[in-house]
C-alpha positions in Angstrom: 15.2 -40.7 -74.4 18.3 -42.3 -73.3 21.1 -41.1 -71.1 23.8 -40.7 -71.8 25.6 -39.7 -69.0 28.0 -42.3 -67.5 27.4 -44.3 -63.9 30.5 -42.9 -62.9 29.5 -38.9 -63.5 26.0 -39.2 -62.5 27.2 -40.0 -58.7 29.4 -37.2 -58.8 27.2 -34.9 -60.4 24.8 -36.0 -57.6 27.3 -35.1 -54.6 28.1 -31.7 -56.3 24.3 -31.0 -56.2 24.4 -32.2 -52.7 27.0 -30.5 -51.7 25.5 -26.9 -53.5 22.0 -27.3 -51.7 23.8 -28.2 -48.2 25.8 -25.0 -48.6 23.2 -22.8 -49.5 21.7 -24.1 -46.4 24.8 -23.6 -44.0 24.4 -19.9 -45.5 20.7 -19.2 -44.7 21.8 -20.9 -41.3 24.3 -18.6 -41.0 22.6 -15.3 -42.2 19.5 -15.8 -39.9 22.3 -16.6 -36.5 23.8 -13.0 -37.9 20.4 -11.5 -38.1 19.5 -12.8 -34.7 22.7 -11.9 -33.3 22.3 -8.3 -34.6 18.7 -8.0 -33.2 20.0 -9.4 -29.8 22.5 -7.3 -29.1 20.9 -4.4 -27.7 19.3 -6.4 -25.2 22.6 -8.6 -24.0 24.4 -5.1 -23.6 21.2 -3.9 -21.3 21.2 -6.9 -19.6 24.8 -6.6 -18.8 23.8 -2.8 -17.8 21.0 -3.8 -15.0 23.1 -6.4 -13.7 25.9 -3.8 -13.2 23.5 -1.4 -11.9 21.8 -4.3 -9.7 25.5 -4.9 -8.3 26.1 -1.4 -8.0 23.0 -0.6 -6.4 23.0 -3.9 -3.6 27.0 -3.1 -3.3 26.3 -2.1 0.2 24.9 -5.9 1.1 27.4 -7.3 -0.3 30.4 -5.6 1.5 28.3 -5.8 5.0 27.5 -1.8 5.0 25.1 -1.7 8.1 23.4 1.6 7.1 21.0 0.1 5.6 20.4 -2.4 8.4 20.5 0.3 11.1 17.3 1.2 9.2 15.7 -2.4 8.7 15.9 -2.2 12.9 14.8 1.1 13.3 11.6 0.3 10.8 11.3 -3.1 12.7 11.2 -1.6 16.2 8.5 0.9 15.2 6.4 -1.5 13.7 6.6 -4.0 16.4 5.4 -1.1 19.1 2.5 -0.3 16.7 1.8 -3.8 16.5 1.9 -3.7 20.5 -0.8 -0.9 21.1 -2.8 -2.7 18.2 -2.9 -5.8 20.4 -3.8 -4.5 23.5 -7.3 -6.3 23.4 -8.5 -3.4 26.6 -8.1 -0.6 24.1 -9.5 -2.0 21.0 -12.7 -2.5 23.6 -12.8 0.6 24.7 -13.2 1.8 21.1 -15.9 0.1 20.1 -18.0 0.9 23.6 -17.6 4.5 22.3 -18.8 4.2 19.3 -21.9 1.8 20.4 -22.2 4.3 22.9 -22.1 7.6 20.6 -24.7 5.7 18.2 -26.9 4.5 20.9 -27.1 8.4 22.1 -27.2 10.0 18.6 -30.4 7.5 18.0 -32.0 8.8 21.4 -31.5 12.5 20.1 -32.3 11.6 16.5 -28.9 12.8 15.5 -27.8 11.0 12.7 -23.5 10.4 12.6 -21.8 9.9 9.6 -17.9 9.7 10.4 -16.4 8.9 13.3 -11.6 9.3 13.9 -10.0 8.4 16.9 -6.8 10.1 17.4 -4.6 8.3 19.9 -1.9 9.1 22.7 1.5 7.7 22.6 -0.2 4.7 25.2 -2.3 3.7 22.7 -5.2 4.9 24.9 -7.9 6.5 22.9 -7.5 10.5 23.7 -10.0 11.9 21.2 -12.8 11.8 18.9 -14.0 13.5 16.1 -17.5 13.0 14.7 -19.2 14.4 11.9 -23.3 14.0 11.4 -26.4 15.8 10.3 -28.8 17.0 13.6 -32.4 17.8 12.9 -31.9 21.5 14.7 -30.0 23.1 17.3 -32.2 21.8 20.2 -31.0 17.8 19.6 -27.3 19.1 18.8 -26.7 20.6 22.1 -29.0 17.7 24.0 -26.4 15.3 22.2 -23.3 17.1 23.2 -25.1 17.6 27.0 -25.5 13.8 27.1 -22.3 13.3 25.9 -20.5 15.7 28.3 -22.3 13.3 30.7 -20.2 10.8 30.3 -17.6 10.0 32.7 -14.4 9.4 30.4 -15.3 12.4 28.5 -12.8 15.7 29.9 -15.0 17.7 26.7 -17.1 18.2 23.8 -16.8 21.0 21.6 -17.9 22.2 18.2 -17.5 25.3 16.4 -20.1 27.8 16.7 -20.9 27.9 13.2 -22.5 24.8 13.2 -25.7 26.5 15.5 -25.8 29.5 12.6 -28.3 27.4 11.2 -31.3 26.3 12.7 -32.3 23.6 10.8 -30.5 20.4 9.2 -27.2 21.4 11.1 -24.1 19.3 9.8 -21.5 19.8 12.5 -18.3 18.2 13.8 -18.1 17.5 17.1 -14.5 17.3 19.0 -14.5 14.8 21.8 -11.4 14.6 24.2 -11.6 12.1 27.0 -9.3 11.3 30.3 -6.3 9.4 29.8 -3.5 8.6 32.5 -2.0 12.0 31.4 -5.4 13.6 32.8 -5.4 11.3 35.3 -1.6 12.4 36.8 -2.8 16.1 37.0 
């Protein structure tokens, strides 16, 4: 077959088919960077939200408001003097001599301890003790609180007097209070 299209015509029919598949390509550019603006809005106008809300909300640091560092301080100071009685190396002792101690005895009455609290005073010295355990029968329970009452830090030990309704398998709860410097200032 021969062509009969002039040189001259077949280079510009060339550029206007260029030029047509460039466009259409400029559009599909174009209609995907609408599309992806559309689907992006929501999240540029919440993003422009939090960060309001984040300036709002830390508005107080910003202008030096010292209400909220009055309570930094006040949670610092507290922490530290909890971190003070924690380190008192005496008193940590001193706990775990009384529970050796309380285990070594429950074993001698065949008492057997499952949970043992310390509540402490504002000193950080150990004031009381509460144990929970299982005794064999009301013999060994009050041979265990005897020996403990022995003891010469210990002011008392009490527990209810439901726990010797039964007479066998007694789970009790024992209350322990020992001296502290309050007791000792009396």
């Amino acid at each position: 077959m021969v062509n009969i299209i002039p040189d001259r015509s077949k280079k510009r029919l060339l550029i206007e088919y260029y030029t047509r598949v460039l466009t259409v390509w400029l559009y599909l550019f174009a209609s995907v960077l609408f599309v992806l603006t559309i689907l992006f809005l929501p999240s540029i106008a919440l993003f422009n939200n939090s960060l309001s809300n984040f300036y709002k909300e830390n508005d107080s640091l910003l202008k030096g408001d010292d209400a909220d560092f009055d309570k930094i301080i006040e949670t610092l100071k507290k922490t530290l003097k909890e971190s003070e009685l924690v380190l008192k190396e005496d008193k940590i002792k001193k706990i775990s001599d009384y529970v050796k101690l309380f285990f070594n005895l429950a074993d001698d009455s065949r008492v057997k301890l499952k949970l043992i609290k310390t509540i402490r005073s504002d000193e950080g010295e150990i004031e009381q003790l509460i144990i929970s355990g299982l005794s064999e029968d009301r013999q060994r329970l009050t041979k265990f609180r005897d020996v403990i009452l022995q003891q010469n830090e210990v002011v008392a030990a009490d527990f209810p007097i439901s726990s010797l309704a039964k007479s066998k398998d007694i789970n009790f709860t024992l209350d322990i209070k020992f001296k502290t410097s309050e007791h000792v200032k009396k």
